[in-house]
DOMARLO-535093 format. One line per 2 residues: number of its first residue (from 1); their letters; for each residue x negated, y, z of N, C-alpha, C. Coordinates in steps of 0.1 Angstrom, whole numbers. Example, Ala and Ser with C-alpha at 12.3 -4.5 7.8 and 13.67 -1.06 7.14 Angstrom:
2
1> AS> -132,-57,78,-123,-45,78,-132,-33,78  -128,-22,71,-137,-11,71,-129,0,79
END
This chain:
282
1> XX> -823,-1331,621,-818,-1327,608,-823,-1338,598  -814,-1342,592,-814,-1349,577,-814,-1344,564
3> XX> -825,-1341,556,-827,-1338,540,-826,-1348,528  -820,-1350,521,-826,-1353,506,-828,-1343,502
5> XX> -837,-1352,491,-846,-1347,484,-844,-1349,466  -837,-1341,456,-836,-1341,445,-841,-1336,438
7> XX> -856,-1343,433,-868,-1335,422,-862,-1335,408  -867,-1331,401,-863,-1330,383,-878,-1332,380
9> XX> -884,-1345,376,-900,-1349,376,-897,-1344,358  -888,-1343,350,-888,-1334,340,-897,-1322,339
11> XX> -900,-1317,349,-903,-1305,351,-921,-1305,353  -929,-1297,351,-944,-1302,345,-948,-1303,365
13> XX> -944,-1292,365,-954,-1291,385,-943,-1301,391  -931,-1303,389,-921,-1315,400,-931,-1322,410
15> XX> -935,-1329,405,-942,-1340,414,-952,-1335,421  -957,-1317,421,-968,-1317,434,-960,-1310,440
17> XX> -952,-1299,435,-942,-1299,447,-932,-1305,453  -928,-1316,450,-924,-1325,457,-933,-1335,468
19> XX> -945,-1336,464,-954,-1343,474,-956,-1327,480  -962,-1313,481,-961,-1306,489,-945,-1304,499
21> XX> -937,-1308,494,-927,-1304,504,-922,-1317,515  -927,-1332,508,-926,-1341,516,-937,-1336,527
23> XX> -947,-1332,527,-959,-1332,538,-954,-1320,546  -950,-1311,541,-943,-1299,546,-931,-1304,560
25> XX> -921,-1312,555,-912,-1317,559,-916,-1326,570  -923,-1334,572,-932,-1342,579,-937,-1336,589
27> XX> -944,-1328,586,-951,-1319,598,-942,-1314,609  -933,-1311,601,-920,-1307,610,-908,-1318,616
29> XX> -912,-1327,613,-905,-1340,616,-889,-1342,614  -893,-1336,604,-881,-1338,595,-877,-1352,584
31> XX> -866,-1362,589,-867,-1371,581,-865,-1368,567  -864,-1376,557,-861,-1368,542,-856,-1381,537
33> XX> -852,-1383,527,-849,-1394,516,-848,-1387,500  -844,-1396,490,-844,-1390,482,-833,-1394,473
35> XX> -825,-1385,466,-812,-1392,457,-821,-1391,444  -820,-1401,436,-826,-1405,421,-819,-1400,413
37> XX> -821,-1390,408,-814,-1384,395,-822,-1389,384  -831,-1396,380,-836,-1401,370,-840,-1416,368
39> XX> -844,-1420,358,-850,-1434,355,-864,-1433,358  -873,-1425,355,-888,-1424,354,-889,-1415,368
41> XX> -886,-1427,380,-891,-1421,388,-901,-1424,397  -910,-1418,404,-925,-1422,410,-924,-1436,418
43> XX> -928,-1445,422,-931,-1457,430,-931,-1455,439  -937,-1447,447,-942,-1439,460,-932,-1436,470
45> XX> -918,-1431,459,-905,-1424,469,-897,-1438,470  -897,-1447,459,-885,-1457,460,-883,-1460,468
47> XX> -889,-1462,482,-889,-1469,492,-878,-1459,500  -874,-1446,497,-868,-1435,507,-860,-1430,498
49> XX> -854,-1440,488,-837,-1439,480,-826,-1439,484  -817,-1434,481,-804,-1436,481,-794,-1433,476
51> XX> -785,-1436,479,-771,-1437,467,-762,-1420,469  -757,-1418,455,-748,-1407,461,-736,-1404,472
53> XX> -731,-1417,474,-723,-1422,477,-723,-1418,494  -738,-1425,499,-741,-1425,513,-747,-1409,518
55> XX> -747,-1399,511,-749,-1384,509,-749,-1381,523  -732,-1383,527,-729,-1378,540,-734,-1383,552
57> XX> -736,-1392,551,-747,-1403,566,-756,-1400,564  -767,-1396,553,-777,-1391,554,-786,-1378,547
59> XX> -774,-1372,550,-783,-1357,544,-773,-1344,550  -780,-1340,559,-775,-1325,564,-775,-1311,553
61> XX> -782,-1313,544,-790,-1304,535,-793,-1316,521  -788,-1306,510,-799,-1312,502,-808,-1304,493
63> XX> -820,-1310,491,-829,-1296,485,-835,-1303,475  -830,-1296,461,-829,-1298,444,-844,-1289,443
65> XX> -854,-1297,433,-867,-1295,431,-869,-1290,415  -866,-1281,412,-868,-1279,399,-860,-1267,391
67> XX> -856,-1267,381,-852,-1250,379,-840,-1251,382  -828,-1238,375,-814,-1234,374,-807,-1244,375
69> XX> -810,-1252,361,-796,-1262,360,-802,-1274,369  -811,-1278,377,-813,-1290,386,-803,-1287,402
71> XX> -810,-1277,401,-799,-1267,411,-779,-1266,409  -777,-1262,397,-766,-1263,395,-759,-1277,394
73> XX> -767,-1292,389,-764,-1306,392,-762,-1312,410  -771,-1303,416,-774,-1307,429,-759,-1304,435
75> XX> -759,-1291,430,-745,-1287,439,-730,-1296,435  -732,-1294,420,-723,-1301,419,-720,-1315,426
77> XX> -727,-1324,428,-728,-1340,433,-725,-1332,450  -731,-1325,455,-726,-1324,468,-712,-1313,471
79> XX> -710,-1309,462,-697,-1302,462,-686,-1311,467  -683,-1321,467,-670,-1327,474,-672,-1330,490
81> XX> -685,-1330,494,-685,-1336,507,-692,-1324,517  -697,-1311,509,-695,-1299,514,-709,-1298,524
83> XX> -719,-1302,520,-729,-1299,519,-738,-1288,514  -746,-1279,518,-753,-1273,515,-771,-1274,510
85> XX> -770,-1269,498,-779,-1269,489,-790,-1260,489  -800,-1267,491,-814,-1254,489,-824,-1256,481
87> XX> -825,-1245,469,-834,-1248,461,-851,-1243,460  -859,-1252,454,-871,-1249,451,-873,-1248,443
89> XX> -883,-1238,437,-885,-1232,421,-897,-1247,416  -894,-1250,406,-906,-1262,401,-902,-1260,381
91> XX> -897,-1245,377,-887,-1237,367,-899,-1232,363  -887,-1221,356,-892,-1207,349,-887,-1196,359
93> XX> -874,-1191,355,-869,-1178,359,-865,-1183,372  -854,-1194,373,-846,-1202,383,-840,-1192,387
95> XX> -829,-1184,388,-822,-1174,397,-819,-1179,404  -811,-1191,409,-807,-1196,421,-814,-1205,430
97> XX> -826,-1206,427,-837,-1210,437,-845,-1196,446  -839,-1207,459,-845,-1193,471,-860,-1194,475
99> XX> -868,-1205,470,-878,-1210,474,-888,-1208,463  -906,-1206,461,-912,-1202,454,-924,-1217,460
101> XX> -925,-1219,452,-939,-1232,456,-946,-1230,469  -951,-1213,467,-961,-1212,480,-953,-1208,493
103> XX> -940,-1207,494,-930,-1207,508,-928,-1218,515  -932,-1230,516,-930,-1239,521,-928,-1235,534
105> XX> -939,-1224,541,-937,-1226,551,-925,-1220,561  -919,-1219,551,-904,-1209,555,-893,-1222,558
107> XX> -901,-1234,554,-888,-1246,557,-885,-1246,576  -896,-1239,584,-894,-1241,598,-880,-1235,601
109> XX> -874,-1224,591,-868,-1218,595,-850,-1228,597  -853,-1242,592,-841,-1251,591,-838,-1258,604
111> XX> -849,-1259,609,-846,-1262,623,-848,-1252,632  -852,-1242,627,-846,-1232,643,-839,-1218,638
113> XX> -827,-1228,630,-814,-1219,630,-813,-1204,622  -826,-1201,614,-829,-1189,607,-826,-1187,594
115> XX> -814,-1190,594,-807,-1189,576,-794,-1188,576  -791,-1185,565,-779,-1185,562,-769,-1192,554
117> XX> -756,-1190,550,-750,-1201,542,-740,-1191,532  -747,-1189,518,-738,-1184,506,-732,-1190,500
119> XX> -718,-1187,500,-708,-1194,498,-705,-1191,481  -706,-1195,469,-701,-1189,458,-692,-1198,453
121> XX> -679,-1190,445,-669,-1198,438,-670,-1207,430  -662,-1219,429,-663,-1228,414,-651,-1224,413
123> XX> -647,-1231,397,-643,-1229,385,-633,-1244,386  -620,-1247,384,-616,-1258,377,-610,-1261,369
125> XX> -612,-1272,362,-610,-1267,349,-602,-1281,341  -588,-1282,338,-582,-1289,339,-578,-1290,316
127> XX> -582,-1301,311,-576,-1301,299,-563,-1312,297  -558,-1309,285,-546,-1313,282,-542,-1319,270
129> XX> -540,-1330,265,-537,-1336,249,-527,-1327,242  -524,-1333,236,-512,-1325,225,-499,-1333,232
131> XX> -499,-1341,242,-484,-1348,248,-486,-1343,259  -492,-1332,263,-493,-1323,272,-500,-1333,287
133> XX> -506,-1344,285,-510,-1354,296,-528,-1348,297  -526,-1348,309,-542,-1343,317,-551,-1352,314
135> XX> -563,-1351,306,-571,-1359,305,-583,-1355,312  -587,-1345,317,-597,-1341,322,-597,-1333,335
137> XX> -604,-1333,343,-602,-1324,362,-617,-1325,367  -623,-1311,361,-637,-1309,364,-641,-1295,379
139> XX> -650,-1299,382,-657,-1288,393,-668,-1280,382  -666,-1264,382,-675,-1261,372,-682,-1244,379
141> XX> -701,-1250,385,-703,-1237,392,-707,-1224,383  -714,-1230,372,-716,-1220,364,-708,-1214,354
143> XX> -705,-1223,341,-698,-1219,333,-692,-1232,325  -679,-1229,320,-671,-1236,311,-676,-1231,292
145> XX> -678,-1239,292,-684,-1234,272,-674,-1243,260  -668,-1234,256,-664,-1242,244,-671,-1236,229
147> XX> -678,-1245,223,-684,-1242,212,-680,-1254,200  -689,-1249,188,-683,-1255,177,-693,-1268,176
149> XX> -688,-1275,168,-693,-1290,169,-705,-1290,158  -699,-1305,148,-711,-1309,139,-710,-1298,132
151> XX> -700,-1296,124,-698,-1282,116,-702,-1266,118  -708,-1262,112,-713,-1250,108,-702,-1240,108
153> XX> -698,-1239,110,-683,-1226,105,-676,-1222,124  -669,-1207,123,-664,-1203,132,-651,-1211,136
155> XX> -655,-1212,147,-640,-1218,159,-634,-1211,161  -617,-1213,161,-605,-1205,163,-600,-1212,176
157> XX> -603,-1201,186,-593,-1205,203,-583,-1192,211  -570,-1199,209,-562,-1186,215,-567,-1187,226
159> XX> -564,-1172,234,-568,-1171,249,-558,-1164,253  -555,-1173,271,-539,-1166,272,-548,-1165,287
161> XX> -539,-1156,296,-544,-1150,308,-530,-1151,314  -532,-1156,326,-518,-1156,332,-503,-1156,325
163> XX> -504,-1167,316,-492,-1168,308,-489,-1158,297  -499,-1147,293,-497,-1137,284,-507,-1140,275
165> XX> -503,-1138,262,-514,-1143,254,-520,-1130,249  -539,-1132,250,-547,-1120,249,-553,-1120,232
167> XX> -554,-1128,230,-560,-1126,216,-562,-1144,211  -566,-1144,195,-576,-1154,192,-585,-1150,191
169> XX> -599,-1158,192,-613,-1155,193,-617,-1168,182  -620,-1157,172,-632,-1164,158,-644,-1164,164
171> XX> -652,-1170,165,-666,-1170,170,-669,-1187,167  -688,-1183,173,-689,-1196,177,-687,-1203,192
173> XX> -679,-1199,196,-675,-1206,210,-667,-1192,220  -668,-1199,230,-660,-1192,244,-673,-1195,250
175> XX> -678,-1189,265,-681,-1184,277,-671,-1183,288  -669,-1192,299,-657,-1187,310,-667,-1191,318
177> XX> -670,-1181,326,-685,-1185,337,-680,-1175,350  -685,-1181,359,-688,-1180,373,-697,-1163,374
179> XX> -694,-1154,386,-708,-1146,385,-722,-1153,390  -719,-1166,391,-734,-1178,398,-739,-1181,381
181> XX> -730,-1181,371,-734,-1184,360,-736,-1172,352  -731,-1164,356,-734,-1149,347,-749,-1144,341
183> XX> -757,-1154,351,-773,-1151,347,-777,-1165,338  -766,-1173,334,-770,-1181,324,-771,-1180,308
185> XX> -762,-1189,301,-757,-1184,291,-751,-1175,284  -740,-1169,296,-732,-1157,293,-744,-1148,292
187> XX> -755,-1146,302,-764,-1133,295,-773,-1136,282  -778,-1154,275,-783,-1148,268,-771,-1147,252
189> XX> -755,-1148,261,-746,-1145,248,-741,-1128,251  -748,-1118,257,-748,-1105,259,-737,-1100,269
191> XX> -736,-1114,281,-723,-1111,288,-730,-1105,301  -720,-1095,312,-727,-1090,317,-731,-1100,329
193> XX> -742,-1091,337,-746,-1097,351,-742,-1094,363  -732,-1101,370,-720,-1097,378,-730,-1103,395
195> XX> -730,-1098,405,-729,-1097,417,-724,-1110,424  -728,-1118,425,-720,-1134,435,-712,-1126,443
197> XX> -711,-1118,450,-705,-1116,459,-692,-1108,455  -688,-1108,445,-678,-1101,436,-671,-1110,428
199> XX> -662,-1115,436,-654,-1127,429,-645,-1127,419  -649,-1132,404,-645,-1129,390,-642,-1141,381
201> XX> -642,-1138,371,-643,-1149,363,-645,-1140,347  -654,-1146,340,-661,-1138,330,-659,-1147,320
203> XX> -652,-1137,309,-648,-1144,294,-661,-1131,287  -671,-1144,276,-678,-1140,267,-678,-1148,255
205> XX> -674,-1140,246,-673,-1147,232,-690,-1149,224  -688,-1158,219,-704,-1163,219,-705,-1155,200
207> XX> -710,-1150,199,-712,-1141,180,-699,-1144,173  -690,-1133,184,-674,-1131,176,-676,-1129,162
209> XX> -666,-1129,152,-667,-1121,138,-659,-1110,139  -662,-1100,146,-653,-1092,146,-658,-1079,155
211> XX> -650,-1064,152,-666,-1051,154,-659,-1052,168  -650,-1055,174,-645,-1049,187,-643,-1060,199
213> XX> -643,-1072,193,-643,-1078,208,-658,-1076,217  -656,-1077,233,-667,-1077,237,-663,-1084,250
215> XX> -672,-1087,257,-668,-1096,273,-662,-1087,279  -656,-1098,289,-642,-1090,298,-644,-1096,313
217> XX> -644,-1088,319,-645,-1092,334,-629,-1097,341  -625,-1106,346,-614,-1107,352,-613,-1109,365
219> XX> -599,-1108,371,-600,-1112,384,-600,-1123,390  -606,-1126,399,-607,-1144,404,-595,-1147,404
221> XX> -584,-1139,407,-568,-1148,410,-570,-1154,393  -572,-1146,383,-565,-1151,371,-568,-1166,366
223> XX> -558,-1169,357,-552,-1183,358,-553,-1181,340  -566,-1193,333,-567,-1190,321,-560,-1202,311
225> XX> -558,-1199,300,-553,-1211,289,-559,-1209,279  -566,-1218,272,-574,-1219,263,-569,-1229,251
227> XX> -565,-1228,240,-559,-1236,233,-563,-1239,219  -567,-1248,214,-571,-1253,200,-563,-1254,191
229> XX> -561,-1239,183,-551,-1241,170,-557,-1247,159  -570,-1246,155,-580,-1243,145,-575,-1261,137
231> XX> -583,-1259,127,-587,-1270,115,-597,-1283,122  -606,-1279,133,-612,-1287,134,-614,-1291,154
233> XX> -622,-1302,152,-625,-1307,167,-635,-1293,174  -634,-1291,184,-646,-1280,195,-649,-1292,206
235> XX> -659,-1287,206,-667,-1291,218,-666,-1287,233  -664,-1293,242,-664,-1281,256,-676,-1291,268
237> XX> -680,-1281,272,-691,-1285,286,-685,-1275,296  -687,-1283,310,-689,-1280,322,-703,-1281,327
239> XX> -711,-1268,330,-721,-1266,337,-730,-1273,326  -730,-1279,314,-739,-1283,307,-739,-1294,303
241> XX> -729,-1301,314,-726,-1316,310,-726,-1322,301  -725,-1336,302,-716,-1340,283,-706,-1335,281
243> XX> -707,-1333,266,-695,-1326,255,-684,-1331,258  -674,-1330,255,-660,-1333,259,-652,-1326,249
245> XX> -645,-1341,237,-639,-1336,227,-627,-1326,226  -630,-1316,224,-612,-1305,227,-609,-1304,217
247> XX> -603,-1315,211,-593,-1322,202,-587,-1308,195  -576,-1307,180,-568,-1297,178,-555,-1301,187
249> XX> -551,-1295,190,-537,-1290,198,-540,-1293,210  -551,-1297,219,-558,-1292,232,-555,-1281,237
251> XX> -552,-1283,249,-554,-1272,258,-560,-1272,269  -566,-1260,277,-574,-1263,293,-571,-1253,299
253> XX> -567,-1254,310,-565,-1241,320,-575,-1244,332  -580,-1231,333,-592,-1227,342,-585,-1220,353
255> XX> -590,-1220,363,-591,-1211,373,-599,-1215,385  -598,-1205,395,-606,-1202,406,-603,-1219,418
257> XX> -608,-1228,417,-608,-1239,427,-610,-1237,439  -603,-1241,455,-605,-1240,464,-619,-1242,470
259> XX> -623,-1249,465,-635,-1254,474,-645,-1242,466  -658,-1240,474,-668,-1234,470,-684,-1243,473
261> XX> -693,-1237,466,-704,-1243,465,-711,-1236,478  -721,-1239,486,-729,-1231,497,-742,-1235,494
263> XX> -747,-1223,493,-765,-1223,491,-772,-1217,503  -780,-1224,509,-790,-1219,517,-800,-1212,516
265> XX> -799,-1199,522,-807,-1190,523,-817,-1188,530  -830,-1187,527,-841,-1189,540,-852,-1171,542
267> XX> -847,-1163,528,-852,-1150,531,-839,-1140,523  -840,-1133,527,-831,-1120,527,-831,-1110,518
269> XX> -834,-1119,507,-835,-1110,495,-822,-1109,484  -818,-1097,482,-803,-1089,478,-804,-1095,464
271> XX> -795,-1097,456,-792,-1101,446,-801,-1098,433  -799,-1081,434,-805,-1076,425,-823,-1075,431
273> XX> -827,-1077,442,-842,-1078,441,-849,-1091,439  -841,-1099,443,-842,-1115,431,-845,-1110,421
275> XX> -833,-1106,411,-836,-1106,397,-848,-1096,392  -850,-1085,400,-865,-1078,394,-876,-1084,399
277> XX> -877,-1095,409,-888,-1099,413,-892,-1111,397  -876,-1120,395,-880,-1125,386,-883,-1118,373
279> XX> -882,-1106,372,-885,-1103,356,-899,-1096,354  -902,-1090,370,-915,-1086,369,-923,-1096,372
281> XX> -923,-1112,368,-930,-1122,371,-930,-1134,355  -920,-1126,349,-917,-1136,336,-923,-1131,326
END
């Protein structure tokens, strides 16, 4: 078996557990390398670099060192070549890290076949000029955000749902998230906490001006349009990315993308006992 290795030395503990998981790995004779997601990175690894490019020659697994969104970058970079991702907590909360600092020694279970492979939906998310030409074609595991820019004042975005148009939304932004992203932003914008294994797609209005909108669960078939009537420029991110200008008379249709993200699972713990272990620990 073949691992990279993607730390976030951002992160205050990164770098001892990443030297704990290289010696971990070793012991088990496991080769490793490591993809550089940053500039400021240790001396020590350079020598066991490599490019995103060469992923598939050399990485069976790749395992992201650091919290949620290191995790959510990891997948994305190996989402085309369909790789599976396992994370290590080096975080806070990390919901989608299956691994805790002191489980290392659960990595045996990669070589003798003791895991599993969760498959969860992406998101794609396609925008559009005002000459109706495609300027944008993103993979998005968590969530799609459109929010308001340099300006202070509420954003005006119609929202249509399978060709029917559901409302405008005054607010400061949109939420269209993943149930993998449901424990991000959407919850701390009061959206609910949806089940990975309940395939959806989640609209949350981020501090509507108004007593009756509230988040809306949809069905993964649905097929969304998002459109900029308003006065001014909005902002939009995929999974956190850079901003991406959504121009006035923009548009973006979202939906459920073929391909899926796969995370590796190394203990058997249900969705919801994740999430109480993490709150009875934060």
């Amino acid at each position: 078996m073949k691992v990279a290795l993607m730390p976030n030395f951002t992160r205050e503990s990164a770098y001892e557990t990443t030297v704990k998981l290289c010696n971990a790995l070793e012991k088990l004779n496991i080769s490793f390398s490591f993809l550089q997601e940053e500039s400021s990175f240790p001396d020590e690894f350079r020598d066991k670099v490599i490019c995103k490019d060469s992923l598939p020659e050399n990485a069976d697994v790749l395992i992201a060192i650091g919290g949620d969104g290191t995790m959510i970058r990891a997948a994305n970079i190996v989402l085309p070549y369909e790789i599976p991702v396992l994370g290590i907590n080096a975080g806070n909360l990390a919901y989608l890290m299956d691994l805790e600092t002191d489980e290392m020694r659960l990595l045996n279970k990669l070589i003798t076949n003791q895991y599993y492979i969760e498959e969860r939906m992406v998101l794609n998310v396609c925008v559009f000029n005002e000459k109706n030409e495609q300027i944008l074609d993103e993979y998005c595991i968590n969530d799609v955000v459109f929010a308001r820019g340099a300006e202070i004042k509420l954003t005006s975005l119609d929202f249509y749902c399978d060709n029917r148009f559901i409302n405008t939304y005054n607010s400061d932004g949109l939420i269209v998230a993943t149930p993998s992203g449901s424990t991000a932003y959407n919850l701390s914008a009061g959206g609910p906490i949806v089940d990975p294994r309940i395939e959806s797609i989640l609209l949350t209005p981020v501090c509507p001006h108004s007593l009756v909108e509230r988040p809306v669960i949809f069905s993964a078939d649905s097929e969304f349009h998002i459109v900029n009537p308003s006065k001014s420029d909005i902002l939009l991110s995929c999974d956190g990315r850079d901003s991406f200008d959504f121009k006035i008379k923009y548009g973006a249709k979202i939906r459920k993308a073929e391909k899926k993200v796969k995370f590796i699972r190394l203990k058997d713990d249900t969705f919801m006992e994740i999430l109480h272990k993490k709150w009875s620990t934060f």
